[in-house]
C-alpha positions in Angstrom: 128.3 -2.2 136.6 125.6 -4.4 135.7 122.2 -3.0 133.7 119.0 -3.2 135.7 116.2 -5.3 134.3 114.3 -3.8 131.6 111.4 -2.5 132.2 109.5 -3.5 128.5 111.8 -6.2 126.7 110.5 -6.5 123.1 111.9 -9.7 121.8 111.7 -11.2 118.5 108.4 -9.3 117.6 107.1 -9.8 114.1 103.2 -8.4 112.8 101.3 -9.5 110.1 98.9 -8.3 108.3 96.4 -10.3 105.6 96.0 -8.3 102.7 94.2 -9.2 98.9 97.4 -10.8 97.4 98.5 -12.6 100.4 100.7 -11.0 104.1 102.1 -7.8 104.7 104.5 -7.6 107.5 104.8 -4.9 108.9 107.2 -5.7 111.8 109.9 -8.1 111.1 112.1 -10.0 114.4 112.0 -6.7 116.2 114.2 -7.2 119.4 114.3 -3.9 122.0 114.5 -3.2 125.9 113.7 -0.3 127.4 115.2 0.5 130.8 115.0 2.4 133.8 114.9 6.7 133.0 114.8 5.4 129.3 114.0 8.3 126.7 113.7 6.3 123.6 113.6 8.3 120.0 112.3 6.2 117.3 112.5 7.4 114.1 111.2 7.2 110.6 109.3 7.7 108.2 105.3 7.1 107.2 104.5 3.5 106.7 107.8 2.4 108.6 106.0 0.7 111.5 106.5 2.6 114.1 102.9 3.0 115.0 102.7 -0.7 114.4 105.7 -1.5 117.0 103.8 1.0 119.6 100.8 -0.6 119.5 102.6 -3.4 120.7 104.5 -2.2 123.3 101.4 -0.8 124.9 99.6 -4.1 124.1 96.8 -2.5 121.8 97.7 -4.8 119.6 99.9 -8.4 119.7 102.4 -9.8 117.7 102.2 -12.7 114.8 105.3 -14.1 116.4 107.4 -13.0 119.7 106.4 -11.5 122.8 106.5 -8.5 125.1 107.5 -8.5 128.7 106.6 -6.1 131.4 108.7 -5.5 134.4 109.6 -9.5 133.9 106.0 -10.5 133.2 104.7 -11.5 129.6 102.5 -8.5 128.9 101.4 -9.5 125.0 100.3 -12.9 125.9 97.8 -11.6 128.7 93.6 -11.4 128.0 92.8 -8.1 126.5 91.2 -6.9 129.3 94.1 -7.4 131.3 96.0 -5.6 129.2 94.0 -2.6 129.3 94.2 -2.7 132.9 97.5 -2.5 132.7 98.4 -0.2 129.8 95.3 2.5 131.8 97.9 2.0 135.1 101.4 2.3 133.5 101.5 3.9 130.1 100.2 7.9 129.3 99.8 7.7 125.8 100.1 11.4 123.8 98.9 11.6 119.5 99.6 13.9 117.3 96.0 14.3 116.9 94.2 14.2 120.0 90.9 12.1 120.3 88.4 14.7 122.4 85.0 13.8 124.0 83.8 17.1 122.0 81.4 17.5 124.7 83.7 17.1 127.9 85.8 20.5 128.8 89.1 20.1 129.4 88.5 19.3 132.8 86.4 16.5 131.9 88.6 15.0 129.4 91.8 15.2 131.7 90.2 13.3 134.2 88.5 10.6 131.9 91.3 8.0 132.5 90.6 8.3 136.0 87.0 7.9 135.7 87.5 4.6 133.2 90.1 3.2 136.4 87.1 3.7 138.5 88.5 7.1 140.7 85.6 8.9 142.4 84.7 12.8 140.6 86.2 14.4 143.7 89.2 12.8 143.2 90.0 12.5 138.9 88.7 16.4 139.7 91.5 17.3 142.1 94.2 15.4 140.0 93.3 16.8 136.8 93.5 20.2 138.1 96.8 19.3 139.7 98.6 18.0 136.6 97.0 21.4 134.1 98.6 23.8 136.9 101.7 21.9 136.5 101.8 22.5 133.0 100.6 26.0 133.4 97.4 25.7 131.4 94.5 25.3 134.0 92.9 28.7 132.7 92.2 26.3 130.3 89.9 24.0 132.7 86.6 25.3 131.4 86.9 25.6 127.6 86.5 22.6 125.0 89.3 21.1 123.3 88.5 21.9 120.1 88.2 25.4 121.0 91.9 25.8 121.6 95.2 26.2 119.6 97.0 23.1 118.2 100.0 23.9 120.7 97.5 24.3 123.7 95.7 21.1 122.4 98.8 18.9 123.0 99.2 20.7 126.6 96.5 19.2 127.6 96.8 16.2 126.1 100.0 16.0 128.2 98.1 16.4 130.8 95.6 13.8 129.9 98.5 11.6 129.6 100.3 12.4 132.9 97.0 12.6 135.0 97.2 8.9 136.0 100.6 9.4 137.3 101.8 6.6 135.0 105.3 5.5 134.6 105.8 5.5 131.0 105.0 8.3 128.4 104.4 7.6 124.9 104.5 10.3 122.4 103.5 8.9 118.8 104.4 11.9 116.8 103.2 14.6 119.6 104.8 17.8 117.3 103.9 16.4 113.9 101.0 19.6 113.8 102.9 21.8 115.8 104.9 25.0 115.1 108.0 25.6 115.9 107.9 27.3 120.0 104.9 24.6 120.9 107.4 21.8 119.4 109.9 22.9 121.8 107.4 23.4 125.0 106.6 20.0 124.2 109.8 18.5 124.1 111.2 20.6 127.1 108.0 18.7 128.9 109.2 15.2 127.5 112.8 15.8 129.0 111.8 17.2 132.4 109.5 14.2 132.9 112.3 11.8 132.1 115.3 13.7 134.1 113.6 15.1 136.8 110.5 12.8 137.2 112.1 9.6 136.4 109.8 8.7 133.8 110.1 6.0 130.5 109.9 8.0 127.6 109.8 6.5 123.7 109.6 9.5 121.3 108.0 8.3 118.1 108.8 10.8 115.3 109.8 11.4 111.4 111.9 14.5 112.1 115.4 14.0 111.5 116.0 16.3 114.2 115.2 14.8 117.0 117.7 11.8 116.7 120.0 11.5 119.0 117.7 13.7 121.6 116.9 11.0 124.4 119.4 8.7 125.3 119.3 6.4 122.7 117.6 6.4 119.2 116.5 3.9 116.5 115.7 4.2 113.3 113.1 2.0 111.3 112.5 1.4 108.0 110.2 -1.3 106.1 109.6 -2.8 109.4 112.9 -3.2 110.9 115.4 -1.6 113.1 117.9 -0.6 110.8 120.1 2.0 112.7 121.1 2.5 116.5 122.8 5.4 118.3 125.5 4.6 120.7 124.1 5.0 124.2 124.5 7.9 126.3 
């Protein structure tokens, strides 16, 4: 049977970076697609560029050299505030350390994507009370972030992430501060999202014990892919 299209093909992606003695690079000829109910593990360690390669992917940033597609159309060489639009639409983006309006509650700061895509209060409201019952935390609605647990802090970060509806997740080390039970509440969210939702997932992580959890993993090192696991 044939493979669907990718939905992100990452092809030939190099980044460069000027430094005092001349040019880091920090990605080197990356190639990588991501398909339909993808859950992508990519592993290594600090300074590998893995951060690097996301900030691609979700067009933060754009490659030296290569380019990124999105469902067929050439996502990195669009203006950047088209691909904004586009990243705020398609990709819920969760951080190991969560960036909080410190004087938003939880409510507020679930439902700020909506707000920047324009959605009126009724509506980001609604939703972002929808998405924290889903995850079981919307006791939670009234408090400020910083007032809650690191675990409890990524719950609703999910739900930050989830509260567009968007197709892809993106988890750049999401259990790097976590202990042990939160680490597996967060994963167990991860793989319900892409089994029973349907959703893109790419794991970004340095533990060792997550390869091999998705359905397929790659390992980085000095800017390069060095290592793939055989598909599931």
């Amino acid at each position: 049977m044939l493979k669907p299209a990718p939905v992100i093909a990452v092809k030939g992606v190099s980044r460069d970076f000027p430094v005092a003695n001349g040019i880091v690079w920090a990605l080197k000829d990356i190639d990588l697609d991501i398909y339909p109910r993808d859950f992508l593990v990519i592993y290594g360690p600090s300074g590998c560029g893995k951060s690097t390669l996301l900030n691609i992917i979700t067009g933060i940033d754009k490659p030296t050299r290569g380019e990124v597609t999105f469902r067929g159309d050439a996502f990195s060489k669009l203006r950047g505030d088209k691909r904004s639009y586009v990243r705020a639409k398609n990709f819920g983006v969760i951080y190991q350390v969560a960036w909080w309006v410190k004087s938003l509650s939880v409510l507020d700061n679930v439902a700020l994507p909506l707000y920047i895509l324009g959605e009126n209060e009724w509506r980001t409201h609604e939703r972002a009370r929808a998405v924290l019952d889903e995850l079981k935390v919307l006791d939670l609605k009234a408090q400020y972030p910083t007032e809650l647990s690191s675990g409890q802090q990524q719950q609703v970060s999910l739900a930050r992430a989830l509260v567009t509806d968007p197709s892809i997740i993106v988890a750049d080390e999401p259990t790097g501060n976590l202990d042990s039970t939160s680490s597996d509440i967060m994963i167990g969210h991860l793989d319900y999202l892409n089994k029973e939702a349907g959703k893109e997932i790419i794991l970004v992580t340095h533990n060792a014990a997550y390869w091999g959890l998705g359905s397929r993993s790659f390992e980085m090192l000095d800017g390069e892919i060095v290592k793939e696991s055989a598909e599931k």
